[in-house]
C-alpha positions in Angstrom: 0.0 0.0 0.0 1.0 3.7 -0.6 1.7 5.4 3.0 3.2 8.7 3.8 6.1 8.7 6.2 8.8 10.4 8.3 12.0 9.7 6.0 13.7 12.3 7.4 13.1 14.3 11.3 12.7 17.4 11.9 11.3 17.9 8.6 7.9 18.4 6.8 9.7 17.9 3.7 11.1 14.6 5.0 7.8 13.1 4.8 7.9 10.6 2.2 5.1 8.4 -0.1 6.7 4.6 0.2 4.9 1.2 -0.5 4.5 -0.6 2.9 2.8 -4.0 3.8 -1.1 -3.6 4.7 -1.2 -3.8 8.2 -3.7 -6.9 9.6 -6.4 -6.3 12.6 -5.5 -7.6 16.4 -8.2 -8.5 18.5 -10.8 -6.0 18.7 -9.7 -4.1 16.2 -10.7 -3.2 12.4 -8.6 -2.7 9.4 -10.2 0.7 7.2 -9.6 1.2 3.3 -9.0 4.9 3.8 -11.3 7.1 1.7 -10.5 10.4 3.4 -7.6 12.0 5.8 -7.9 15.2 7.4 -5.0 17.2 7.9 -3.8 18.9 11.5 -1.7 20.8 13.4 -0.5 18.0 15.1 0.5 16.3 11.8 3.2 18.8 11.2 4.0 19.3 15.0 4.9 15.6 15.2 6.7 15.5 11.9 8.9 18.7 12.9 9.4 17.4 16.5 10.8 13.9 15.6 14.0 13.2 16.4 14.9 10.2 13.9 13.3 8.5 10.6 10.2 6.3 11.6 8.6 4.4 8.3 6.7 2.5 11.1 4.7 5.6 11.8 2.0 7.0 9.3 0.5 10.2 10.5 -3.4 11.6 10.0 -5.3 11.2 13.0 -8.8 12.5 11.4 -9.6 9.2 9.5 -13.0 8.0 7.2 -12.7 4.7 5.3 -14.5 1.6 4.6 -14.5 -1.5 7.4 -12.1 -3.8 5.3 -11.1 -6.5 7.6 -12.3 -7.2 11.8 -10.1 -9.1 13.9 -11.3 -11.7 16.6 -13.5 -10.1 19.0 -15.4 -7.7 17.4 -19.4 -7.4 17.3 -20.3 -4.1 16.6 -18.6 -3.3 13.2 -18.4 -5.6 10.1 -16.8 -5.3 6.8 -18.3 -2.4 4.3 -19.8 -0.4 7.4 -18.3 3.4 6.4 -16.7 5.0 9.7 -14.8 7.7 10.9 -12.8 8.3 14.2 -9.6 10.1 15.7 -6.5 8.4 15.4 -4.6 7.2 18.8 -1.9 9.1 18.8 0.0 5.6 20.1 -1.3 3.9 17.3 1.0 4.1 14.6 -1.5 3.4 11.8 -2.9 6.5 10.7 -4.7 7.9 7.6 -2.3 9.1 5.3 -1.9 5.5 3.9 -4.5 3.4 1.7 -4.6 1.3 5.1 -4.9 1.9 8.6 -6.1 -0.2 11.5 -8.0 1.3 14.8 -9.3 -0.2 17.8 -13.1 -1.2 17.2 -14.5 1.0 19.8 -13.3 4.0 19.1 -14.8 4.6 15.4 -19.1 6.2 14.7 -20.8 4.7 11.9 -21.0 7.6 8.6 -24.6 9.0 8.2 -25.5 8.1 4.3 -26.2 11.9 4.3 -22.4 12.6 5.2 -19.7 12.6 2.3 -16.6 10.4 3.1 -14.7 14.0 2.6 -16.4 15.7 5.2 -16.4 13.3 7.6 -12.6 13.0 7.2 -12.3 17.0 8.3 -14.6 16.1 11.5 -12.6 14.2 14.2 -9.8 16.5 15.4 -11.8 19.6 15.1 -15.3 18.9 15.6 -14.8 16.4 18.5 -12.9 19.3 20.5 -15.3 21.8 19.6 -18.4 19.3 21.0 -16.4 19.2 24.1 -15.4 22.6 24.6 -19.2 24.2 24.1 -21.5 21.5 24.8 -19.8 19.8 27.6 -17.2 21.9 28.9 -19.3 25.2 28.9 -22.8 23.6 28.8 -23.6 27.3 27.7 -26.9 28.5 28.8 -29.1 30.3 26.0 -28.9 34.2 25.7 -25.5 34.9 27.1 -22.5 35.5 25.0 -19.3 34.1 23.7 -16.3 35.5 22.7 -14.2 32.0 20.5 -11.1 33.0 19.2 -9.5 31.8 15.8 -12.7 31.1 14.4 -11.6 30.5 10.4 -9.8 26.8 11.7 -11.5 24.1 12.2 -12.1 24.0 15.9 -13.2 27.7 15.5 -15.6 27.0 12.8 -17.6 24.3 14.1 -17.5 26.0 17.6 -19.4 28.9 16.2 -22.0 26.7 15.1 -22.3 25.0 18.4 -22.7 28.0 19.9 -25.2 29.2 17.5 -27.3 26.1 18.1 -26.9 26.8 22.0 -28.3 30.0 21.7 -25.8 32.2 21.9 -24.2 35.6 21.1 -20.6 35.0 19.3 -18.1 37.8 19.0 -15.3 36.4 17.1 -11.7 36.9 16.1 -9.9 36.0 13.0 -8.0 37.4 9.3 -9.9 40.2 7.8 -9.7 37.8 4.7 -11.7 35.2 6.8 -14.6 37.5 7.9 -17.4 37.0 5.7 -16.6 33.1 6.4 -17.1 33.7 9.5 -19.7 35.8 9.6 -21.4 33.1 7.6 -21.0 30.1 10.1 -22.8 32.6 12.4 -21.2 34.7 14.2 -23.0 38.3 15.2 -19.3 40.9 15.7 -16.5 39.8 13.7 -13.1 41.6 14.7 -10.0 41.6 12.5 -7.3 41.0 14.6 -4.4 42.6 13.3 -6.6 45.9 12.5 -7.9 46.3 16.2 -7.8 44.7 19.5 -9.9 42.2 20.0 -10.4 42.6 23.8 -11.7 46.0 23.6 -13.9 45.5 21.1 -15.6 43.1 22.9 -16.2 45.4 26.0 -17.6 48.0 23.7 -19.8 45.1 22.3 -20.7 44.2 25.5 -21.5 47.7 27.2 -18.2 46.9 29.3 -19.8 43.9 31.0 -17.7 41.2 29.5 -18.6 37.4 27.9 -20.4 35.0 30.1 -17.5 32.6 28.1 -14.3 32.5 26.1 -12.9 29.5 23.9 -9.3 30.6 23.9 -7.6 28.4 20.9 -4.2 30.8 20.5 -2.1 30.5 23.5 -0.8 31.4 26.6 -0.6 35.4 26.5 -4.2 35.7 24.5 -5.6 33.7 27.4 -4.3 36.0 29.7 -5.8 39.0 28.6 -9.1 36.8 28.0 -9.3 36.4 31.7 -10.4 40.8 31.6 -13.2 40.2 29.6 -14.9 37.4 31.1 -17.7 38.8 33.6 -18.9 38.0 36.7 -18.8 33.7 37.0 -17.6 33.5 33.4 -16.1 30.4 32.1 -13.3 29.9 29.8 -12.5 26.6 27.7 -8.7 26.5 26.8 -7.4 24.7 24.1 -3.4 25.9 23.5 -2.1 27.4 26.8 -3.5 28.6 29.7 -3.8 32.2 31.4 -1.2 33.3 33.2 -2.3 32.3 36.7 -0.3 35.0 38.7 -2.1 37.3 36.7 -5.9 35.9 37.8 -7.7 37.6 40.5 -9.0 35.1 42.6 -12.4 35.4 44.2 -12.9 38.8 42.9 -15.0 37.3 39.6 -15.5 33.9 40.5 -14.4 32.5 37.6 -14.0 28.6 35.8 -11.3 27.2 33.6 -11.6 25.0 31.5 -9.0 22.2 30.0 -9.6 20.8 25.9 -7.4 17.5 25.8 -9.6 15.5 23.5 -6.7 12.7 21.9 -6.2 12.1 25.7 -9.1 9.7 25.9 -7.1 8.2 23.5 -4.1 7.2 25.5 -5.4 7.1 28.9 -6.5 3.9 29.2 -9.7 5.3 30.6 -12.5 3.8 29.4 -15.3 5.5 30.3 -13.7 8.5 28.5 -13.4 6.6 25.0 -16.4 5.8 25.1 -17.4 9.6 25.7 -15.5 10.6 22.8 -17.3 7.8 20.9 -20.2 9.2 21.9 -18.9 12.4 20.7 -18.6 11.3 17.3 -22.1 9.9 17.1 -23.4 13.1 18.1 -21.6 15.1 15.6 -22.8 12.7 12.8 -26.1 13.1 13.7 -25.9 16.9 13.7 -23.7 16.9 10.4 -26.5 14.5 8.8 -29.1 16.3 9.7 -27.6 19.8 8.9 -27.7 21.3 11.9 -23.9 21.9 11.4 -21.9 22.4 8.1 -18.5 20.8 7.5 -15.8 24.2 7.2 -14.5 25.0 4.0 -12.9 22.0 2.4 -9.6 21.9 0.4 -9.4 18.4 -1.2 -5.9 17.3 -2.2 -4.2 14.0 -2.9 -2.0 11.8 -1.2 1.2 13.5 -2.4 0.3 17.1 -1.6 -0.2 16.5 1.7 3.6 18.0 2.7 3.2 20.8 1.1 -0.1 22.1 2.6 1.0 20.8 6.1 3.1 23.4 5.6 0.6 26.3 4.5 -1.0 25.1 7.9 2.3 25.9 9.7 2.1 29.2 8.1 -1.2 29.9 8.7 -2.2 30.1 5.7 -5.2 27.7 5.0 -8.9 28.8 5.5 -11.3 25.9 7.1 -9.9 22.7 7.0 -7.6 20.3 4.0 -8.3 16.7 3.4 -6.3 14.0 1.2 -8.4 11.9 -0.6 -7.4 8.2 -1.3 -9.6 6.6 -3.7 
């Protein structure tokens, strides 16, 4: 089978299409015929991060196929049943080959109404924005958000989550990206790099602040976060949290929240794969029965995926990219 891997560390350019053995099922798992492979940050994180050549490992951790082969202990799943699912990230089988093999619990059952290309953009993204607004936040309808870096895939299923919750997004993001944006839903779009973001969401909200943040950037955009959340706000953090010498305790009452999705995956903690399970039957529901859109899709092929791993790096893709194997 074709696979992308790391030929060379430290280096999105080292990673290289070879032909490698397809991989057979242990108990209770499936072998999937890849159909589509969503790209992520973590893709060229890993790739730039490791230290020495690994053709073991085949990245793409957002995964939609066909059931191909089960292995001994499997009742839920047979072969032809289309599925998606987030990759393990100890599970060196992932989507950017023809092949790849996950554990049989972890994978949701495609909704005809779904295309095999938009459910390979879902896991990464959509699972962590389910979790951040629906069970994190639990938001309550009326009150206001403010979700940063909304033209990436978290971002732009989050706004939709938070439009179906009922509430008022204020968003950040390129001023190339705004009418996206505008059009998943959100109601005050702020460029960025033309004006800050933190007090334009006091002006927007009469200087009371956001009932919650979803803070997706980093450390130092958190921080500042922490001044516009009002009175018992709640903030859901994704990539780095607030500076904690810098939050006034008991003077706003305020929650923090912690987005480590792919940590359900490594844990050993069953009861929390089978939340995220039930994560990704949730979203399939809402993606079949268009209550949420996919973002905007980029389709590629197997080959292109280095080069637009690194457009992501340099934060130049809009929505979300997916390689296409059949």
């Amino acid at each position: 089978m074709r696979a992308l891997v790391i030929q060379e560390p430290k280096s999105i350019n080292g990673l290289k299409i070879i032909d490698k053995k397809i991989p057979e099922p242990q108990k209770g798992e499936v072998r999937i015929k890849v159909l589509a492979a969503g790209l992520n940050p973590s893709d060229f994180q890993y790739a730039l991060n490791n230290e020495v050549a690994n053709e073991e490992r085949v990245l793409g951790i957002d995964v939609c196929g066909i059931v191909d082969e089960v292995g001994s202990n499997v009742k839920n799943l047979k072969v032809g049943d289309r599925v998606y699912y987030l990759r393990s990230l100890n599970n060196v089988h992932g989507g950017f080959a023809e092949y790849a093999i996950t554990s049989a619990d972890l994978v949701s059952i495609v909704p005809e109404e779904v295309p095999s290309h938009v459910a390979g953009v879902v896991p990464g993204a959509g699972f962590t924005a389910y979790q951040a607004i629906i069970q994190k936040l639990r938001p309550v309808s009326g009150r206001t958000i403010l979700i940063h870096g909304d033209a990436g895939g978290v971002g732009s299923f989050a706004i939709q989550l938070a439009k179906m919750s009922g509430l008022t997004i204020i968003s950040s993001c390129l001023q190339k990206d705004m009418a996206y944006v505008r059009s998943l839903g959100a109601d005050k779009v702020i460029d960025f790099t033309a004006k800050d973001v933190h007090e334009e969401t006091m002006k927007f909200t009469n200087q009371r602040g956001v009932d919650y943040v979803l803070s997706t950037v980093g450390s130092e955009i958190a921080t500042k976060d922490l001044d516009v959340l009002a009175l018992g706000g709640e903030m859901a953090v994704t990539a780095g949290f607030p500076a904690f010498d810098k939050w006034r305790f008991y003077e706003k009452g305020l929650s923090i929240h912690e987005l480590a999705t792919g940590l359900a995956l490594t844990s050993g903690d069953s009861q929390a794969e089978e939340n995220l399970k039930m994560i990704g039957n949730e979203v399939a529901k809402l993606l079949a029965n268009k209550k949420i859109k996919p973002p905007k899709i980029t389709k590629i092929k197997l080959e292109d995926v280095p080069d637009y791993l690194e457009k992501m790096k340099n934060g130049k893709i809009t929505g979300k990219v997916v390689a296409e194997l059949y």
